[in-house]
C-alpha positions as CSV (number, residue, x, y, z in Angstrom):
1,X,63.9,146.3,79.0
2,X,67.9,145.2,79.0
3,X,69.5,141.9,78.5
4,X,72.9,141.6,80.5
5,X,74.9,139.1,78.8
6,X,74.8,139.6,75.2
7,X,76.7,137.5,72.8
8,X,76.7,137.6,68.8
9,X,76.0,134.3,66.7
10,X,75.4,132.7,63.7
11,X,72.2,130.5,63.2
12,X,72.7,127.0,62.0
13,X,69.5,125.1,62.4
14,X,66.3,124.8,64.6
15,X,65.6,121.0,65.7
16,X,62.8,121.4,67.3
17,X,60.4,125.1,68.3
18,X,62.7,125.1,72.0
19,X,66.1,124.6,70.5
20,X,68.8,126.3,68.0
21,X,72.1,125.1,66.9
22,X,74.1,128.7,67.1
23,X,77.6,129.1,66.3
24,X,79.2,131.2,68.3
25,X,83.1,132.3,68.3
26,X,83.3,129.3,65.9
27,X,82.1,127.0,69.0
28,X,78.9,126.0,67.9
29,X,75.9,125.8,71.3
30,X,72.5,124.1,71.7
31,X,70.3,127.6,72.6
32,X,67.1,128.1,74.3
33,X,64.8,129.7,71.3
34,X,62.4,131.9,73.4
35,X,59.9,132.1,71.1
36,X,57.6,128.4,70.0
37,X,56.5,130.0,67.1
38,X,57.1,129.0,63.6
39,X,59.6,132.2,63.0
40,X,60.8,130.7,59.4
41,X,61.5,133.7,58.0
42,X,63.6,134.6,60.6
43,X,65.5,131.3,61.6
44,X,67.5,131.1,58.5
45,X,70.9,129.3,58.3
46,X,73.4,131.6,58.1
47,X,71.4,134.4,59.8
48,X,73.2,137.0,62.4
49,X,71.2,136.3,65.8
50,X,72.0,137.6,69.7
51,X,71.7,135.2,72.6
52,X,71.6,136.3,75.6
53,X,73.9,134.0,78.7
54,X,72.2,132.9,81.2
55,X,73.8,133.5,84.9
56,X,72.4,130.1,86.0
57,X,74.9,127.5,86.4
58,X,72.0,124.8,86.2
59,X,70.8,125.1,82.7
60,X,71.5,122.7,80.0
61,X,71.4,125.4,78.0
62,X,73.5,128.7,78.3
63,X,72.1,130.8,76.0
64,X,68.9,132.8,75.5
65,X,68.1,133.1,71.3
66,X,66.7,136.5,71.1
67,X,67.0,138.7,68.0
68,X,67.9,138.2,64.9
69,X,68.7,140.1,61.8
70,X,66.5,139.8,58.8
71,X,68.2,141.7,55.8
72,X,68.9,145.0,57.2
73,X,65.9,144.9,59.9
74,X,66.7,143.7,63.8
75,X,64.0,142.3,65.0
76,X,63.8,141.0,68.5
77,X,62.1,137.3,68.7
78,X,61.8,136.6,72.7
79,X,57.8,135.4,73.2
80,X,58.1,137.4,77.0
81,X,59.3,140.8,76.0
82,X,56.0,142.4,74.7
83,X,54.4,142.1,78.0
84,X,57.3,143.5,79.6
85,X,57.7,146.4,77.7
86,X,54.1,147.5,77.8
87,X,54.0,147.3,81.2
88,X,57.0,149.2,81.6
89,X,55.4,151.3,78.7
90,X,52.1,151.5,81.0
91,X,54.4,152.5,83.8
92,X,54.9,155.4,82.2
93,X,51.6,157.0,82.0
94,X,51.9,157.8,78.0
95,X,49.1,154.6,77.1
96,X,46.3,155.4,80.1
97,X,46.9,158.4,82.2
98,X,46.6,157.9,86.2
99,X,46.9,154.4,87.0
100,X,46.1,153.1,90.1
101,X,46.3,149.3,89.8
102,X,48.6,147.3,87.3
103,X,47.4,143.5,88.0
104,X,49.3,141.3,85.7
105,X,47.6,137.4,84.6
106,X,43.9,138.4,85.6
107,X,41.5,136.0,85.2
108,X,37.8,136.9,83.3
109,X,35.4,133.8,82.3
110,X,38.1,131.4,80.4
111,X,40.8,133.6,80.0
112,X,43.8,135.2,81.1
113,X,44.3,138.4,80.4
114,X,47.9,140.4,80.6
115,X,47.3,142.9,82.9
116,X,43.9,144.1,84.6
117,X,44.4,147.7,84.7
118,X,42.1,150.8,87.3
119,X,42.4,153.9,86.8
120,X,40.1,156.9,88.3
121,X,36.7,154.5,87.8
122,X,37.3,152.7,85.0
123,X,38.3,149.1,85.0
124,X,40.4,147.5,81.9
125,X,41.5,144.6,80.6
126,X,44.6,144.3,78.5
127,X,45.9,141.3,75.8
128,X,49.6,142.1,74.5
129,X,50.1,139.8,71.8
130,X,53.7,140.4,70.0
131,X,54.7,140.5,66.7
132,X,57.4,139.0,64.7
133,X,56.1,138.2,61.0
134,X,57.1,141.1,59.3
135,X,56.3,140.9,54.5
136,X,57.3,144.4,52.8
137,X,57.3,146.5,55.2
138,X,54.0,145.2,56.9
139,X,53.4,144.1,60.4
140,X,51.1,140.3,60.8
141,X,49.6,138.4,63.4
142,X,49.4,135.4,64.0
143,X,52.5,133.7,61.9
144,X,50.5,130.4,62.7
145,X,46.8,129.8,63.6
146,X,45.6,131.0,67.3
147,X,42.6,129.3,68.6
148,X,43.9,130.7,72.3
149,X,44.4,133.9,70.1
150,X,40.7,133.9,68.9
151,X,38.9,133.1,72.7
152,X,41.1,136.0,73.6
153,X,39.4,138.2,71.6
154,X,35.6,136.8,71.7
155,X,36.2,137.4,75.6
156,X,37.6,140.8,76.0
157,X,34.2,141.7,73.6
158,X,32.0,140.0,76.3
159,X,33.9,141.9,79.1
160,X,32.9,145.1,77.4
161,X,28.8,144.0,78.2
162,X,30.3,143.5,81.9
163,X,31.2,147.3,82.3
164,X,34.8,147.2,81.8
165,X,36.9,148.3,79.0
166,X,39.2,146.2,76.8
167,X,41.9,146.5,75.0
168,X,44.3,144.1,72.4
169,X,47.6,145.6,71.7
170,X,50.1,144.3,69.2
171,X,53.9,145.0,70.2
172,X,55.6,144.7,67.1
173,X,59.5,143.5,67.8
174,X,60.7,145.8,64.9
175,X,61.0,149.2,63.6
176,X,60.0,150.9,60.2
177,X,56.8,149.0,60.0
178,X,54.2,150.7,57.2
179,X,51.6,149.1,59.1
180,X,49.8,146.3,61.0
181,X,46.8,143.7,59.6
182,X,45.4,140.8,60.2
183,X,47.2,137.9,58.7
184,X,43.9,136.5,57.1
185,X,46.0,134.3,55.0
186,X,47.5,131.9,57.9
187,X,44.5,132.6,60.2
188,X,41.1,133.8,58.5
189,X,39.2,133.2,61.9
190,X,41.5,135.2,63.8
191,X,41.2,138.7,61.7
192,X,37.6,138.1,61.9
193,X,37.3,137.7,65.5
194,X,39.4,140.9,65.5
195,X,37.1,143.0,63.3
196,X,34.0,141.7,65.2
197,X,35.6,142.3,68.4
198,X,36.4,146.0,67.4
199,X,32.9,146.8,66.3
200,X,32.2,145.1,70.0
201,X,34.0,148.2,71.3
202,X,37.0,146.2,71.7
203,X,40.5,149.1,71.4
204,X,43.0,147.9,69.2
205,X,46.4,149.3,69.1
206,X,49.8,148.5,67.4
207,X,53.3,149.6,68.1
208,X,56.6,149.2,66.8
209,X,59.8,148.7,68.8
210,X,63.0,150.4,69.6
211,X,65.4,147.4,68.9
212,X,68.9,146.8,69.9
213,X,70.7,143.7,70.5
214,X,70.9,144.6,74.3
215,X,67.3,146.1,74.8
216,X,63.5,146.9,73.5
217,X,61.6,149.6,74.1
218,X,57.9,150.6,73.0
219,X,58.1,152.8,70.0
220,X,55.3,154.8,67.9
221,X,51.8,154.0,67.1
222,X,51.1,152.2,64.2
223,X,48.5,152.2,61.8
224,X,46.2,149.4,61.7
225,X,44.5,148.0,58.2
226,X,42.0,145.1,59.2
227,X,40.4,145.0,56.1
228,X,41.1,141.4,53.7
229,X,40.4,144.0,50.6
């Protein structure tokens, strides 16, 4: 995927999870963050961020926060890109071969999956969930407890007794990761939910991300650790 409008900033401050104070040209602008998460680490004063303008004259606000540097690492922090980018990435053919049917927000029990995929006679369900929380090299999720996160997962594992398939796949919005795990530490129920939903028969993938202030692309497979030891 490609942003159109890019502009170069500096972070000041984060009032509240929808809106940064950016400095940009030495104007400083009230900027949509696209992303409600906690991103500390990331939303530093003084960090190098991109915005993206927005062609609608409407807005209150004309930018679009959505990467940010962190040290030498570019890391791109817009909540709606994962899903984009897989499905461009299952587009492609490279994650399940002969695709039929790309449904996109399908419904199963009390959830909402991404996408609902056929293919041949199989029937899939697909959760993207995107990563930003990157600590030495290694990949986390969730950077702040998921209970939406966690009935994700126990329902993709009952889909499986249902006859379809399902899959969770983490898009981490980086490069050069070592690898992906749980983060037990912020959310203990969520990295169990994950291991119990794997020996379900649950698929679990992580990849990283081509990242450049004007696009992201799906990357490499990356390992996965979901072990606490």
């Amino acid at each position: 995927m490609t942003y159109n409008n890019i502009h170069e900033g500096i972070f000041r401050f984060r009032p509240n999870r929808f809106v940064a104070e950016v400095e940009i040209d030495g104007q400083t602008w009230r900027c949509h963050v696209k992303n409600t998460g906690r991103c500390k680490e990331l939303l530093v004063a003084g960090a190098k961020v991109y915005l993206n303008r927005s062609g609608n004259p409407n807005r209150t606000t004309k930018y679009d926060l959505i990467a940010v540097w962190k040290g030498s690492r570019l890391i791109n922090m817009d909540s709606q890109a994962p899903n984009q980018v897989f499905r461009e990435y299952l587009e492609s053919g490279q994650y399940i071969d002969g695709i039929t049917l790309i449904k996109p927000e399908a419904k199963y029990g009390g959830s909402r999956f991404d996408f609902y995929i056929e293919a041949a006679n199989r029937k899939i369900f697909i959760e993207v969930k995107g990563v930003t929380l990157e600590k030495d090299g290694i990949a986390l999720f969730p950077d702040a407890p998921t209970e939406r996160g966690v009935k994700h997962l126990n329902e993709l594992a009952q889909s499986i007794t249902d006859g379809y398939e399902a899959h969770v796949v983490f898009v981490i919005q980086m490069n050069d990761i070592l690898y992906f795990t749980p983060n037990y530490e912020t959310h203990s129920e969520f990295g169990m939910a994950l291991v119990k939903a794997v020996a379900a028969g649950v698929k679990v993938s992580a990849f990283d991300c081509i990242v450049t202030p004007e696009s992201l692309a799906v990357g490499n497979l990356v390992d996965i650790r979901l072990s606490t030891g």
